[in-house]
C-alpha positions as CSV (number, residue, x, y, z in Angstrom):
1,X,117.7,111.6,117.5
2,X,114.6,113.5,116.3
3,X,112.6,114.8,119.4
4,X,108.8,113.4,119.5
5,X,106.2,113.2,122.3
6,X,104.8,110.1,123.7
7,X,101.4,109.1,123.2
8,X,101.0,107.2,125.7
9,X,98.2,109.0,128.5
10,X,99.2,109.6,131.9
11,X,98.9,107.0,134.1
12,X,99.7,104.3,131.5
13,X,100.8,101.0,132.1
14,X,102.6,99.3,129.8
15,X,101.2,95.6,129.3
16,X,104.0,94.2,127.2
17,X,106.1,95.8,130.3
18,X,104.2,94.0,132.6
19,X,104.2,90.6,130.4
20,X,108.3,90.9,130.2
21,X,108.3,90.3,133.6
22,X,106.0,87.5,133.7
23,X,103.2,89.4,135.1
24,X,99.8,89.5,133.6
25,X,97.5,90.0,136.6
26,X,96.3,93.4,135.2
27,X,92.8,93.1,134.3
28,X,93.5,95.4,131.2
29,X,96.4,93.2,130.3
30,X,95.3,90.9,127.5
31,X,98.3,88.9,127.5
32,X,98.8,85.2,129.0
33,X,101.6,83.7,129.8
34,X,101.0,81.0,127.8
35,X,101.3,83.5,125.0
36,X,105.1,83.5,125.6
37,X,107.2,81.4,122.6
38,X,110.4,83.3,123.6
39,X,112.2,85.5,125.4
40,X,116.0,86.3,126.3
41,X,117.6,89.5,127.9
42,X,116.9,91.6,125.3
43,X,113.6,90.5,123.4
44,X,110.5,88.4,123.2
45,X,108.2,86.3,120.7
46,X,104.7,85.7,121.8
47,X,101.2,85.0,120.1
48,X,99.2,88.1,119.3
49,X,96.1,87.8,121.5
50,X,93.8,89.8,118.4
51,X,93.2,87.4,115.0
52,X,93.1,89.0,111.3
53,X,91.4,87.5,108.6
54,X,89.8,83.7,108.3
55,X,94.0,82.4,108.9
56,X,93.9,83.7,112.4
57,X,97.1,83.6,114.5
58,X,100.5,85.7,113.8
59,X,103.8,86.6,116.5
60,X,104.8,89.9,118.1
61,X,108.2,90.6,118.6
62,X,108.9,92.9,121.3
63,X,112.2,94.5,123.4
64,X,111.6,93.7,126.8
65,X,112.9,96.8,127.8
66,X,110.3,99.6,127.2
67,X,110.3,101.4,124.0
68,X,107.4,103.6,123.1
69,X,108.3,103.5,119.3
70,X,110.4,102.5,116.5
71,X,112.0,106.5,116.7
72,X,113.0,104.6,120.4
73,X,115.2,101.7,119.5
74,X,118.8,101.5,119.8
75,X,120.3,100.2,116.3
76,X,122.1,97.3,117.9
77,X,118.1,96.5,119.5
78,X,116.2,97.1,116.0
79,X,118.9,94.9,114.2
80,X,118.5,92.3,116.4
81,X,114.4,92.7,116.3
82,X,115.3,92.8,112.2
83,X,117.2,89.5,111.9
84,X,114.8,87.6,114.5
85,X,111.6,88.5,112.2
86,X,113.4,86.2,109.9
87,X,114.2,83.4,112.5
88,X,110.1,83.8,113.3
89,X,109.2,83.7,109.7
90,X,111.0,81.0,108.9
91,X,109.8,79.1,112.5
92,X,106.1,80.5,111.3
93,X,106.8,78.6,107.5
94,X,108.0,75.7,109.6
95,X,105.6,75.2,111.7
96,X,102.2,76.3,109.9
97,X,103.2,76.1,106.1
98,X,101.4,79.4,104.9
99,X,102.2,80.2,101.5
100,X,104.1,83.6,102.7
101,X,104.6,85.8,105.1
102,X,104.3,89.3,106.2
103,X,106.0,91.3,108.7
104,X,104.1,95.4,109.7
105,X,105.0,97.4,112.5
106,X,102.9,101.0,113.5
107,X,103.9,104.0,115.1
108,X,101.8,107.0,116.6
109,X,98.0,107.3,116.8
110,X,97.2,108.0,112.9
111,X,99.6,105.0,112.5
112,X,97.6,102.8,113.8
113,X,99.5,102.2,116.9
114,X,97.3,100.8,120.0
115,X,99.9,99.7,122.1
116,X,102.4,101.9,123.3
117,X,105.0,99.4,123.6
118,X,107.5,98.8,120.3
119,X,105.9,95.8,118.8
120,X,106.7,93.8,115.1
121,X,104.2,91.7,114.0
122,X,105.2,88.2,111.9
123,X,101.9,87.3,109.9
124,X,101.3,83.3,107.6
125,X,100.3,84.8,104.9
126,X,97.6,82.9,102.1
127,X,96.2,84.0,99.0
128,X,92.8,84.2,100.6
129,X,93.3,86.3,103.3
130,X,92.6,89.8,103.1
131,X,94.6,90.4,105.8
132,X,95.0,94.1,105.2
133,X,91.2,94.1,104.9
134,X,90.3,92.8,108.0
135,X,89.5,94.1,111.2
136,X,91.1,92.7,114.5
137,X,89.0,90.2,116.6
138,X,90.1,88.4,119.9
139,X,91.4,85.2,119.8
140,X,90.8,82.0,122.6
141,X,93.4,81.8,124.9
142,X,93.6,77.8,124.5
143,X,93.8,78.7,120.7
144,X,96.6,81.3,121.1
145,X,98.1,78.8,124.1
146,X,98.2,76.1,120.8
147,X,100.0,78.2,118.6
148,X,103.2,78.9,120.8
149,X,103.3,75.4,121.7
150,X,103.4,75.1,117.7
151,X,106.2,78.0,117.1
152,X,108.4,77.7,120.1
153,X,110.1,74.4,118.4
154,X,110.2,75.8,115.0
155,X,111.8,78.6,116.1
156,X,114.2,76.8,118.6
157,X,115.1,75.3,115.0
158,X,115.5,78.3,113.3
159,X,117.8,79.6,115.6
160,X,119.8,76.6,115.9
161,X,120.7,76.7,112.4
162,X,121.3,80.3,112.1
């Protein structure tokens, strides 16, 4: 594997670390529990707390085990992160009907990477929304609480047909 420094500054503390464990009590941790759509040993599917666009409301998929980057995952770990962006795609079409979807994931500073914490995000997609226009604004945490209750059963679907 290709040697690369962390980004993340001394000192850091990983909220997606901290939210895997079911602990959000960090007052820099932006996450709720309530957030949370899935989770099993390996990964978890939880509602971004920042909006894009006028169709606000997308999933993160995340290892629970800390990984800085995409250059960090195990090939067994990113094929499994792979095949459930599907599952949550198709939960997402399921449960919201948006007339596509998109799936983006950034690594490093200059790519656009704010988190250092592997994350994959699942947008709804709609002819109207500029999402790759648009700059991130915070979502309601009733509002983000509303959309896992939404996904969890279309993904609990999903999976049980795959």
């Amino acid at each position: 594997m290709v040697h690369w420094d962390s980004h993340a500054p001394e000192g850091y503390v990983c909220p997606f670390c901290q939210f895997a464990e079911g602990d959000v009590s960090d007052p820099g941790n932006r996450c709720e529990l309530s957030d949370l759509v899935y989770q099993d040993a390996d990964l978890m599917v939880f509602i971004a707390c920042d909006g894009f666009g006028p169709h606000a409301g997308h999933a993160m998929i995340i290892p629970t085990a800390h990984r800085e980057a995409l250059y960090d995952l195990e090939d067994d770990l990113l094929a499994k992160i792979s095949i459930f962006s599907r599952h949550v795609a198709l939960a997402i079409k399921l449960a919201w009907d948006p007339e596509g979807t998109s799936v983006r994931q950034h690594n490093e500073p200059a790519g656009n990477q704010h988190v250092w914490h592997y994350h994959l995000h699942v947008f709804p997609r709609y002819g109207d929304d500029l999402l790759y226009r648009q700059i991130r604004h915070p979502l309601e945490i009733g509002y983000r609480a509303q959309l896992a209750r939404e996904l969890k059963p279309a993904l609990e679907k999903v999976l049980e047909q795959s």
